[in-house]
N, C-alpha and C positions, 0 to 999 in steps of 0.2 A: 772246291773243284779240283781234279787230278789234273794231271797233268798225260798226255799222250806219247811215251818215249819206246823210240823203235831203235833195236838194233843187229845190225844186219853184218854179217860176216861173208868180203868181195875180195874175189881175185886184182891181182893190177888193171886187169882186164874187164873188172868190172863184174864179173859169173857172180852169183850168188849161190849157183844150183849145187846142189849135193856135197858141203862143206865135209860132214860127218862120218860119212863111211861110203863104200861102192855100193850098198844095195836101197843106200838112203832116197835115193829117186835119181832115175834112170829114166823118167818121161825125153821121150824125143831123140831115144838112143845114147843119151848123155852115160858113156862110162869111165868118167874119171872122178867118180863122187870119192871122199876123204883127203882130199887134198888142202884140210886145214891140218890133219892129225899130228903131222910133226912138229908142227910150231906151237905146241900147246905145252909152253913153259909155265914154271911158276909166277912169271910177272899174267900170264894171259890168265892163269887161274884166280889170279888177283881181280883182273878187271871183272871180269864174270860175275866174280864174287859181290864183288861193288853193285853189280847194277844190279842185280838179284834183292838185295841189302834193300833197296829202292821200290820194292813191286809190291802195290797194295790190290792187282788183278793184271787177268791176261787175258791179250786177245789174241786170234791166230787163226791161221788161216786153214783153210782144211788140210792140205796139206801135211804142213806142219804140226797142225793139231793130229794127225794120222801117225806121225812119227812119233812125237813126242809120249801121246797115249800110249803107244805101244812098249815102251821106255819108260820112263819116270815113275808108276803107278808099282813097278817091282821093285825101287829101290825106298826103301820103310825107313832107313835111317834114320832118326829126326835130328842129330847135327849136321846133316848134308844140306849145307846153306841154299843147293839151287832144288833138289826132290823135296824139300818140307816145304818149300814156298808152294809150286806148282801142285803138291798133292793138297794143302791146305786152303788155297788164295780161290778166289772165283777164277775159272774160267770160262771167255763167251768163242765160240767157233763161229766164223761166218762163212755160210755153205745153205744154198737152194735145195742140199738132197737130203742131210744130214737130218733123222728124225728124231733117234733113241740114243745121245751119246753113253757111254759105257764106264768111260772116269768122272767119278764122282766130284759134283760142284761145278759142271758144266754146262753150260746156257748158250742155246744156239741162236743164233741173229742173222736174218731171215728179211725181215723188213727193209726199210729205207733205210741204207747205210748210214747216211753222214747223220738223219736221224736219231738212229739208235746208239751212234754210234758217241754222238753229242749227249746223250744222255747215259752212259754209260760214265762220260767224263766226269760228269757232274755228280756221280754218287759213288768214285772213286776215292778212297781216301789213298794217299799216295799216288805211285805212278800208275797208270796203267800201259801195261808194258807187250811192245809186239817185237818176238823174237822170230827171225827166218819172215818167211810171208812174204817175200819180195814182190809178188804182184800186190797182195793187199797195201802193202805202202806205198806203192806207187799209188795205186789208186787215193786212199789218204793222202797223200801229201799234194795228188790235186784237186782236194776237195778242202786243203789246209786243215785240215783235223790234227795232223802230226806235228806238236813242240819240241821234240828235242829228238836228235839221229846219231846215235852213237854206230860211230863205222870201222867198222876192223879190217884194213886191208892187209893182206897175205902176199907175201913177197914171189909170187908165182904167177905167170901168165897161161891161161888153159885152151884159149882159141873158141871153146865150143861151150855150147850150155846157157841159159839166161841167166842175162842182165838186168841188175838192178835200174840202170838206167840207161832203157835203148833210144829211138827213133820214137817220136811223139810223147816226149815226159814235156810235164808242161814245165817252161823255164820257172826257176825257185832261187829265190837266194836265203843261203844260209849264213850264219854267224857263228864263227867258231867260237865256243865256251873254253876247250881246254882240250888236251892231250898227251901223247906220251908213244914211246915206242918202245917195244919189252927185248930183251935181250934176244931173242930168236925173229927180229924183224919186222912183228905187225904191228902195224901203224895204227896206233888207237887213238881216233881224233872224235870230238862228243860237236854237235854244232847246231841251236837254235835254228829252226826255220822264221824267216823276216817276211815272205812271199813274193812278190814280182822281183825282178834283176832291177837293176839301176842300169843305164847305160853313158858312155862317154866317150870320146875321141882325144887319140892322143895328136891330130892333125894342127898341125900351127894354123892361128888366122890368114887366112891369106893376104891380112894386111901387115901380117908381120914382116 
């Protein structure tokens, strides 16, 4: 059985929206999209690399699966460790409208999420990996479908745009695996979902 690993690229502030460039999505007026572009060092190209390295399928969200199609399927390369994955690996889009997709090897998912989306784990070999998609992993991680969160936080605060984790996420605890920070400041930290919080007081007994 595969494993479920999301990784999502967030402002200090938590944005996740339009990482990539200004015209990458602009829903809700949002125009400050590209505001990872400068930090995109050779340590960052490392990591990328790493979890690509890792992906035996993908899931995504419409969205993202709208960008990404639009991209990836012109670059042919086949030593471009992240275009030979994505044009060769399965991928499944989840979207209600979505009827004919147009990059090839892709399977839309339609039905009961955690479902499908359970069985999708189950005849993945390796990971199967959700890149961007910030609402779809919210939703997976509280349906606990999501093992591992690789989180790239970006040394820049944006004010506006969504959040990966607003008002109403359901409380999660994680476990950090492992991390590392690249010489231009993001914060690359990978962390196991465990699920409910633990909680505790640091209040003395009162009979102390």
């Amino acid at each position: 059985m595969g494993k479920l690993v999301s990784t999502v690229f967030v402002s200090l502030d938590g944005v996740y929206q339009g990482p990539g460039g200004p015209e990458e999505d602009t829903t809700g007026g949002f125009d400050q999209g590209g505001w990872c572009f400068t930090y995109g060092d050779d340590d960052f190209g490392r990591f990328v690399t790493e979890v690509f390295d890792g992906a035996g399928g993908f899931l995504l969200g419409r969205r993202t699966y709208d960008i990404f199609a639009g991209h990836w399927p012109r670059i042919t390369d086949p030593a471009d460790p992240i275009a030979s994955r994505l044009n060769s690996l399965p991928k499944y889009v989840v979207s209600a409208t979505l009827r004919s997709p147009g990059w090839s090897g892709t399977t839309v998912v339609s039905g009961d999420l955690a479902k499908e989306v359970t069985a999708l784990k189950e005849r993945t070999d390796g990971e199967l990996q959700i890149h961007g998609s910030g609402a779809l992993v919210r939703t997976l991680l509280d349906l606990r479908l999501i093992d591992t969160l690789h989180l790239a936080t970006f040394p820049v605060v944006l004010g506006s745009g969504r959040r990966l984790f607003d008002r109403g996420a359901l409380p999660t605890r994680f476990r950090r695996t492992g991390g590392r920070v690249t010489g231009s400041g993001v914060s690359l930290q990978s962390y196991d979902v465990l699920g409910d919080p633990e909680y505790g007081s640091y209040a003395l007994p009162e009979d102390a």
